[in-house]
N, C-alpha and C positions, 0 to 999 in steps of 0.2 A: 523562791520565797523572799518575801523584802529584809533584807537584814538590821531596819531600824530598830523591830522588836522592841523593847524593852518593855456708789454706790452708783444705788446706781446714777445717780447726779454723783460726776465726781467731784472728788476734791480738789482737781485742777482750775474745775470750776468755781468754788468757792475760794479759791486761793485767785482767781483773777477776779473778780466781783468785790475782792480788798476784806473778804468777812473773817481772816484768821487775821488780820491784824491786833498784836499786842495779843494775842491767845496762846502764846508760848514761843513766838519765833525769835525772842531775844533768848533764847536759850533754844535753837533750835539745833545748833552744832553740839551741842551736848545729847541733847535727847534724841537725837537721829542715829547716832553712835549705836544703839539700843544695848547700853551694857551688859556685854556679854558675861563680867564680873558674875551677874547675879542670875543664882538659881533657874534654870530652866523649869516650868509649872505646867505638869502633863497630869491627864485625867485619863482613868481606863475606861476600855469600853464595856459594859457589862456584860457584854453577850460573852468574853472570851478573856479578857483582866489586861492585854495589850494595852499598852496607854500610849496618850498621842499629845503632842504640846496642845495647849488650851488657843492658840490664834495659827487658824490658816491663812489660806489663801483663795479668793472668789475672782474664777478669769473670766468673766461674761464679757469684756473690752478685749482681750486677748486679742491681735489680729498681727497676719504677716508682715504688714507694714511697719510696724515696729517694732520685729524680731526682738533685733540689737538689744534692744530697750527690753524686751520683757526677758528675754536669757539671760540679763543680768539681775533683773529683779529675784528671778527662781534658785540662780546660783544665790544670791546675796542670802535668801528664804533659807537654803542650806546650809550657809556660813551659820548664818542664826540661831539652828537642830530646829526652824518651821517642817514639817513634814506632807503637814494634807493643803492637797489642790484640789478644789472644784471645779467643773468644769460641765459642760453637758452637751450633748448631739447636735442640739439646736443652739447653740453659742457659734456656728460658722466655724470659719478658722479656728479657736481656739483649743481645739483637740487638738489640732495639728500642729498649733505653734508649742503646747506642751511637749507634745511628743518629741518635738525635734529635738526643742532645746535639752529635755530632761535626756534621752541619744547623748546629745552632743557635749552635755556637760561629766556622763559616767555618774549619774545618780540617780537615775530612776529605781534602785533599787532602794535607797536610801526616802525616797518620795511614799508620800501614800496619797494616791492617785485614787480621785473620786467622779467619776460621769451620772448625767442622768440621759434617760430615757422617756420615750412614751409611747403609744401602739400606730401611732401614724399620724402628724401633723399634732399639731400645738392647739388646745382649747383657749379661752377664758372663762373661768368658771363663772357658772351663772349668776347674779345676786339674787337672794331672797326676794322674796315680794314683800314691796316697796321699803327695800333697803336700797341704800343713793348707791351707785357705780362707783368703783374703786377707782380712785386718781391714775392718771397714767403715770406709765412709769417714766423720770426723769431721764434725762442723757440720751443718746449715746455723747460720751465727750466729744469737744470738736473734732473732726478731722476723721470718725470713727461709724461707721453706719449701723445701726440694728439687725444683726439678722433676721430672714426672712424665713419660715417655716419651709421647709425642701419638701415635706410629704412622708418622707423614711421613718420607719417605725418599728420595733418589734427588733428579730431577728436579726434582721438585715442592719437596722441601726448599730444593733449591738457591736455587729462582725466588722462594720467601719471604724468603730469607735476604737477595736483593738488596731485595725491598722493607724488610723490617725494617731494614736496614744504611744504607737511600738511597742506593744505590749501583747503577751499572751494571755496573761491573768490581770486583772482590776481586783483592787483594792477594795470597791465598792462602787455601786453598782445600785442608780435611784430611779424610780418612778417619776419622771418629771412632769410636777403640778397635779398628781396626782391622777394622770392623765392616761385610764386604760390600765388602773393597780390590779383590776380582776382577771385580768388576760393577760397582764404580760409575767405576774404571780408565780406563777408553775413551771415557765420557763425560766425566773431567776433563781429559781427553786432547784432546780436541776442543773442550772450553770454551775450555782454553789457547790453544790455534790458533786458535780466533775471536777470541781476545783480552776472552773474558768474564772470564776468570783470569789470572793475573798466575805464579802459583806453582803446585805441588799437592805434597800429602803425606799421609804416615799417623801417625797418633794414638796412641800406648799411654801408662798410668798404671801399668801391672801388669807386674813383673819377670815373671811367669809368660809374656808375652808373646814376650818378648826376640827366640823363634826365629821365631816368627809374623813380628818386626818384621824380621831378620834376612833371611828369607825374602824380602819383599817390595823391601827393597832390592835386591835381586841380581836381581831378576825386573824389576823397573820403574826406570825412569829417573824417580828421583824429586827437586823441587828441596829438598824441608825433611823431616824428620822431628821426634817431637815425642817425649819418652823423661823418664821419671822420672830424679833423679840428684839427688843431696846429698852433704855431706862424711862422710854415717851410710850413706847408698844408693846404694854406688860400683860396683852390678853393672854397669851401662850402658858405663861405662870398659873394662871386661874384654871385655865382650861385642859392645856395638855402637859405639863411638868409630870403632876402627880402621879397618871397613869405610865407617863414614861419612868421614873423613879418604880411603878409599880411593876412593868412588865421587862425592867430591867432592859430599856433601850439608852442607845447615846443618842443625845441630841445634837446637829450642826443649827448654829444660828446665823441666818441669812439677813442682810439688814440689821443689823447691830450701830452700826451709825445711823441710819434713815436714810441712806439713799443720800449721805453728805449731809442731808437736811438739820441734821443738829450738829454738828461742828458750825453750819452756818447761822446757828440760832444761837449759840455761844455767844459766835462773833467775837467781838474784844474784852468780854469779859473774864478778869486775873481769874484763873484757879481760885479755889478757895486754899488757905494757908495749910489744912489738914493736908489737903492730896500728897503733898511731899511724903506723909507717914506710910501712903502706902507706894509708893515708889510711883506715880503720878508726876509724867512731866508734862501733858501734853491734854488738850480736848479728848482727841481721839482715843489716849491711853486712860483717861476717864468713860469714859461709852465704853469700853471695848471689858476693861478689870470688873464693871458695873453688872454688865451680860456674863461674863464667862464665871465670877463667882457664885453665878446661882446654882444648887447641888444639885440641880438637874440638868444641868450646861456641860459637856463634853467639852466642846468645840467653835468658836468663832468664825466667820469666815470673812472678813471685809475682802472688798477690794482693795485692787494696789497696781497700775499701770509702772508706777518710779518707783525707783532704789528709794529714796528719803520717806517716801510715803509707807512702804512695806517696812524698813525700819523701824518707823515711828511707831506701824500698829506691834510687831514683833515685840517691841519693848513693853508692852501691857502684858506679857508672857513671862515675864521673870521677876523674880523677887517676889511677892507675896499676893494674894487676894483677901479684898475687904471684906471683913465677918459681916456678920446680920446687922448688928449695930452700927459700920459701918458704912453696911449697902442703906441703912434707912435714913440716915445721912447723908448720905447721895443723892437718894432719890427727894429729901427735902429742900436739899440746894437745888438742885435742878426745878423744883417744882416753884421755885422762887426769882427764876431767869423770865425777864417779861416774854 
């Protein structure tokens, strides 16, 4: 039992394209620090009253070739008290470089380790009729490839996922994309009961989803969902909050930056002089306190390939969250960035 109890456009990329200049990097040695001084800010989950820090970790970039590089990021994540990793079957590598590192570092126990699933190969869900195509998805960063769907699905996906991970039991345990939630249902049903799963849930990135995802809660007794949301991509508020507030599920939010897209739509623009009040150093730590205060927010998950980058979002986790008043202050600034 874990004893913590109690984007995809990276930002490398926008940090070379020159779009974080004057965004906070003259204080960048301070707010990278992510003071630890200040209050750790965890949210429970409702199925079970467990709480978990308000900012994970998203490893879709995860890969063997920069171990080095991401065993530091995970320990650093730990120095922090970050606790949940996402990660999923179809991410390639990236189970396996969790797994090692979390082995290698004597904290997996201390980790809340989240995978997804799906019944055999990767869909993209369909659009409505004559609703436009969903944009592709940005990245991979340089130097980094896209996994490619393997085929593995089901059972068998599951039973790698514990090897890759070194683990006997997960944490949690998703539906990815929503991909085969009817079939693969009764098998995570019965993991949970044996106690090979800790959680289960369903996965979406794509607003197009929303009623799919909608759908599944009302039919299933679900412990987490997992939903796209930002202070630019507030369908999920309208659509799915309520009913998750209603059937007492946690939310992870996926895309909380845009895919880097709004730290790069920032750009060089000062903070507003407010954010300081809520302990605001940074773009990122504005996106990130904007998402995780909504009281149907659990859980955050940006990415973070570097140590400074995982800092930076880490520190949106402590110290305080902006009330309603606020969040509509936020979302007024922001509505006023060209």
């Amino acid at each position: 039992m874990p004893s913590h109890r109690l984007f995809k456009c990276s930002r490398r990329q926008a940090l070379k394209a020159g779009l974080l200049a004057g965004a906070g990097i003259a204080i960048a040695g301070r707010l990278l620090e992510a003071d630890e001084s200040r209050p750790l800010i965890t949210k429970p989950i409702p199925s079970s009253g467990e709480r978990l820090p308000v900012i994970g970790l998203g490893a879709i970039w995860f890969r063997d070739a920069q171990y080095e590089q991401l065993r530091q990021v995970l320990k650093r994540m730990s120095e922090l008290g970050g606790t949940l990793v996402d990660t999923a079957a179809a991410y390639g590598e990236s189970e396996g470089v969790i797994g090692r590192a979390l082995s290698e570092l004597g904290i997996r126990r201390k980790m809340f380790v989240a995978t997804k699933f799906d019944a055999g190969g990767m869909r993209a869900p369909a659009a409505p009729s004559g609703a436009a195509a969903p944009s592709p998805l940005p990245g991979p960063p340089p130097g980094i490839e896209r996994p490619a769907p393997d085929g593995v699905g089901g059972q068998d996906s599951f039973e790698r996922s514990l090897v890759r991970l070194h683990s006997q039991q997960l944490d949690l345990l998703q539906v990815h994309g929503l991909n085969g939630t009817d079939a693969l249902m009764p098998l995570m049903q019965q993991w949970k009961h044996d106690g090979r799963i800790r959680y289960i849930g369903v996965t979406t990135s794509n607003p197009q989803q929303h009623p799919e995802l909608i759908a599944a809660m009302r039919r299933y007794r679900l412990d987490f969902i997992q939903v796209d949301y930002s202070i630019e991509d507030r369908g999920a508020a309208d659509e799915v909050f309520s009913l998750a507030i209603e059937r007492k599920v946690a939310v992870l939010v996926n895309l909380p930056l845009g895919r880097a897209r709004l730290i790069a739509k920032a750009g060089s623009t000062p903070l507003p002089p407010w954010a300081a009040d809520i302990g605001i150093a940074s773009w990122s730590q504005f996106l990130l306190k904007y998402v995780v205060s909504h009281p149907a927010v659990t859980c955050a998950i940006p990415g973070a390939t570097q140590v400074q980058h995982l800092e930076d979002n880490q520190a949106a986790g402590r110290g305080r969250l902006p009330d309603a008043p606020e969040r509509r202050k936020m979302e007024q600034f922001w509505a006023s960035l060209a």
